[in-house]
C-alpha positions as CSV (number, residue, x, y, z in Angstrom):
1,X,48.4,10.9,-124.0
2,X,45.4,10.7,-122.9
3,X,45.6,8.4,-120.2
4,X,48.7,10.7,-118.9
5,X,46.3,13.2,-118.9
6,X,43.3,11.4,-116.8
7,X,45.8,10.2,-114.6
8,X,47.2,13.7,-114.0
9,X,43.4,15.1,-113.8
10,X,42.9,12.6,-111.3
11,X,45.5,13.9,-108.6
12,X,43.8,17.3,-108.4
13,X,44.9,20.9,-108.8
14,X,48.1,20.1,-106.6
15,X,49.6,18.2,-109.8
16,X,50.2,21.5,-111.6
17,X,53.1,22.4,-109.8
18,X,54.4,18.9,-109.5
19,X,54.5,18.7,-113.2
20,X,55.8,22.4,-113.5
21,X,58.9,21.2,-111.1
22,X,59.1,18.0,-113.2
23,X,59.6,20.2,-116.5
24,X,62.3,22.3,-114.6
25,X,64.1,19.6,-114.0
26,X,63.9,18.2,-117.0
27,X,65.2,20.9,-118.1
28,X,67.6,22.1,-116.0
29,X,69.0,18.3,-116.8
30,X,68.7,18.7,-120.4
31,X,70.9,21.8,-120.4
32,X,73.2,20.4,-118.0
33,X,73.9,17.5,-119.9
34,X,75.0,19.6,-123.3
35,X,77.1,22.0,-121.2
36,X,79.1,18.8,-119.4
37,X,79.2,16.6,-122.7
38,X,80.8,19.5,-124.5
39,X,82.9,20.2,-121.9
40,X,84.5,17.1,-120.7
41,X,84.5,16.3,-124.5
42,X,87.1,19.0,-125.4
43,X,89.0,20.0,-122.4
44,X,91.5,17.4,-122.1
45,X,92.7,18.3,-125.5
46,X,92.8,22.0,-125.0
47,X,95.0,21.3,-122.0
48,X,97.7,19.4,-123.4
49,X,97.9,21.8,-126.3
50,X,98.3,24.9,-123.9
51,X,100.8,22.8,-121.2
52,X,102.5,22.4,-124.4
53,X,103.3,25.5,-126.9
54,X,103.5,27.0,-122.9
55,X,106.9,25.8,-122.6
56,X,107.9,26.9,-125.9
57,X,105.9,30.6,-126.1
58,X,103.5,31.9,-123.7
59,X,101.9,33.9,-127.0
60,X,101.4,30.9,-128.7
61,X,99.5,29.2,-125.3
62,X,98.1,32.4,-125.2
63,X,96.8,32.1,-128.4
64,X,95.4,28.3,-127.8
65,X,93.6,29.2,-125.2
66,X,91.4,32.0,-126.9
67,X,90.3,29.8,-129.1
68,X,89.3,27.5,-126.9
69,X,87.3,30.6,-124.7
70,X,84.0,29.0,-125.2
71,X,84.8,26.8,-122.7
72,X,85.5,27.1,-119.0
73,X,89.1,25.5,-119.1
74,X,89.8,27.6,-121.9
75,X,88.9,31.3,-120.5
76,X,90.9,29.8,-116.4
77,X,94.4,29.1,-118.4
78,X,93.9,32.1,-120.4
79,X,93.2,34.7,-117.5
80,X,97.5,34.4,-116.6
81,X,98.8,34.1,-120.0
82,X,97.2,37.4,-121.7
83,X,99.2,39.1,-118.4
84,X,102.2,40.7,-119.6
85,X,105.4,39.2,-117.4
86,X,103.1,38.9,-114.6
87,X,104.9,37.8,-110.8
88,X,104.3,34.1,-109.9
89,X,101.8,35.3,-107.2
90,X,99.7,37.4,-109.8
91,X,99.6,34.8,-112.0
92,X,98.3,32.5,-109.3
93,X,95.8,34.6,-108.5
94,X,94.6,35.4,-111.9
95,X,94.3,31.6,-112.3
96,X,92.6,31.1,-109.1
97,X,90.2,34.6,-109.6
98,X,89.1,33.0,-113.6
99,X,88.7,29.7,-111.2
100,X,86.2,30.7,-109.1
101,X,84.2,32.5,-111.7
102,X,84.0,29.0,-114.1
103,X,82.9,27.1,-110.6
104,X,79.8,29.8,-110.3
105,X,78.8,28.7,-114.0
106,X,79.3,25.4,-113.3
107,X,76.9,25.0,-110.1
108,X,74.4,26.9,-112.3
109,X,71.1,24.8,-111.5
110,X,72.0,23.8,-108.3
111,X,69.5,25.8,-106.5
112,X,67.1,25.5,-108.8
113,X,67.2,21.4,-108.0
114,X,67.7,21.8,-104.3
115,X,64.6,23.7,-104.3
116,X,62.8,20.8,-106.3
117,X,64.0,18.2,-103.9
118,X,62.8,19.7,-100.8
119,X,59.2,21.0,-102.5
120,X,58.1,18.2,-104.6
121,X,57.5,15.9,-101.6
122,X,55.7,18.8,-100.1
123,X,53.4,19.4,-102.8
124,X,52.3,15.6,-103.1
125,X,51.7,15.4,-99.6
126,X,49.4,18.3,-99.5
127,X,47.6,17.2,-102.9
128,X,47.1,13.9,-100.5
129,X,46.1,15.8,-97.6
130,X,43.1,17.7,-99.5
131,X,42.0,14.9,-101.6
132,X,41.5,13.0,-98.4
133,X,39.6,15.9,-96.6
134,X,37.2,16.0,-100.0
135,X,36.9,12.5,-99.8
136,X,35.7,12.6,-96.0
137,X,33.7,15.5,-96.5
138,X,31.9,13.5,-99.2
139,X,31.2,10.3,-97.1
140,X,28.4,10.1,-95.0
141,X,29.5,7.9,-91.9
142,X,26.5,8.9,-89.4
143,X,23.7,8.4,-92.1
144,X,24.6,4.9,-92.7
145,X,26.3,5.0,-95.8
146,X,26.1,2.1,-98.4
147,X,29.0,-0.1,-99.8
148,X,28.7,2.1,-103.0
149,X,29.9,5.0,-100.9
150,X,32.4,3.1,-99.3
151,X,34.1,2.3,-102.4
152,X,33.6,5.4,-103.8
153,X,35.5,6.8,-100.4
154,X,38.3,4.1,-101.1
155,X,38.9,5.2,-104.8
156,X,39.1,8.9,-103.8
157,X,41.9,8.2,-101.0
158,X,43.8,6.0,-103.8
159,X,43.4,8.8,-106.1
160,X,44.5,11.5,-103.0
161,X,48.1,9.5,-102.8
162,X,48.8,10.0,-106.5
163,X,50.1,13.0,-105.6
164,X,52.1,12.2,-103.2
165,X,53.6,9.7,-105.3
166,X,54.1,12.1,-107.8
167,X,55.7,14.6,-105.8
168,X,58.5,11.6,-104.4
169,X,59.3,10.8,-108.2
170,X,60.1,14.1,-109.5
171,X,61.8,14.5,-106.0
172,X,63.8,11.9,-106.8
173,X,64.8,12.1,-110.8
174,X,66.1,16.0,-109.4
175,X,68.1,14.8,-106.1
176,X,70.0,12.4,-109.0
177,X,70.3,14.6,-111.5
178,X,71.6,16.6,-108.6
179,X,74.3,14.1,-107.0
180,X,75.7,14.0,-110.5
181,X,76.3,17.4,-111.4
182,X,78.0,17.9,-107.3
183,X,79.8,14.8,-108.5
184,X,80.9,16.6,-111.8
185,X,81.6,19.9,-110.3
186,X,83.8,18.0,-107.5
187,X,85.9,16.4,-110.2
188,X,86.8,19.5,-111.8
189,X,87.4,21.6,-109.1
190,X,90.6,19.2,-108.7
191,X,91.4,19.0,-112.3
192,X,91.3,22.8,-112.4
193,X,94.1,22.6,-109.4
194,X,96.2,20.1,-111.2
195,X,96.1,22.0,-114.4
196,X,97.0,25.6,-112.9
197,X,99.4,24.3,-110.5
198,X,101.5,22.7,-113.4
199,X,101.0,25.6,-115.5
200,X,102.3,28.1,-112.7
201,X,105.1,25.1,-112.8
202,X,106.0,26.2,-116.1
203,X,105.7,29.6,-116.3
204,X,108.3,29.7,-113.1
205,X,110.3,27.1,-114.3
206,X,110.8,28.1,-117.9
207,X,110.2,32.0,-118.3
208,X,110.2,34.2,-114.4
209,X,113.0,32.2,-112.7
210,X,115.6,32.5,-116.7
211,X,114.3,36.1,-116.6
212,X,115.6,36.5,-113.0
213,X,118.9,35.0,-114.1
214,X,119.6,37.0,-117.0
215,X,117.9,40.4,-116.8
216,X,117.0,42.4,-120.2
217,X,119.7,44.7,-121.8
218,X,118.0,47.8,-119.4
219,X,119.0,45.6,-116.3
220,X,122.3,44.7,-116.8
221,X,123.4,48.5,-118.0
222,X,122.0,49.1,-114.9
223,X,123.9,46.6,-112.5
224,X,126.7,47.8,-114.9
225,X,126.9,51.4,-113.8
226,X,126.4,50.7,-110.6
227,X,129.3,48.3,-110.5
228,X,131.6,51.1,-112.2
229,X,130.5,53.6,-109.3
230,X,131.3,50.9,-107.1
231,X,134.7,50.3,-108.2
């Protein structure tokens, strides 16, 4: 700990940022990591469950799905079913409203790291940039300075550039941590697709297109009548 510290100490007051934007990301990673584990660690269960009792009785998917609401997959096939015999276009856009409210969750820290990425690098290189003008300020070229000055000139200008390391590796550890969760988000934007599209399949296929067939009891006295008048 302690050499972390002196090594810290020596990069100058520029390394309390840096490490400030190192503990973001950390944690930003941290909490990303729990939220996609316990997502992609449920979901394709709660899916075939809900495809499933969906073809049998839209209350039971209904059902499935609100207990599966602490999830993202779970609240999107849920939005449709709790409708009460929606069209097939408001049940689309149920699906695709509930959609693009999960996606803003799921791109939550995004900013956060983009930010990192493009100011970590900046911070190192201006911790370099006054370290070095210290260092020159101390160094007396014109009065003949002595080899002891010279190396203490070189081990200031090696201590200037920690920061700019620094500032490169947090840069880096958040611009991965980053490509993953675009990666992530990327993958279940199109399993989110898939999913609603065959749902929407099955709620045409086995409950609006039969209903259209064979109206309710109401209907048919209706087309009834009218085909009495008509005769």
């Amino acid at each position: 700990m302690t050499t972390v510290l002196d090594f810290l100490a020596k990069g100058g007051p520029v390394m309390v940022p840096i490490v400030g934007c190192s503990v973001l990301t950390m944690a930003t990673a941290l909490e990303r990591t729990l939220f996609w584990t316990k997502l992609l660690k449920r979901e394709d269960q709660v899916v075939s469950a809900v495809l499933e009792a969906a073809r049998r009785d839209l209350s039971e998917a209904a059902a499935l799905a609100t207990q599966a609401q602490d999830l993202p997959i779970g609240r999107f096939l849920l939005a449709p079913l709790r409708l009460n015999r929606p069209t097939p276009e408001t049940f689309r856009l149920a699906m695709e409203t509930a959609g693009d409210r999960e996606f803003v969750q799921m791109r939550k820290g995004d900013k956060l790291l983009e930010t990192v990425v493009a100011v970590a690098p900046l911070l190192g290189l201006l911790g370099t940039v006054t370290g070095l003008i210290a260092t020159f300020g101390n160094l007396n070229i014109g009065g003949g300075g002595s080899g002891e000055q010279a190396t203490a000139a070189a081990a200031g200008i090696g201590e200037a550039l920690i920061t700019t390391a620094a500032g490169m590796v947090v840069a880096i550890l958040a611009l991965l941590v980053f490509r993953v969760m675009i990666t992530l988000q990327a993958q279940q934007i199109d399993y989110f697709s898939d999913v609603g599209n065959e749902l929407e399949l099955i709620y045409r296929q086995y409950w609006h297109e039969p209903a259209q067939s064979f109206p309710e009891p109401a209907q048919r006295g209706d087309l009834m009548r009218t085909s009495d008048r008509l005769g």
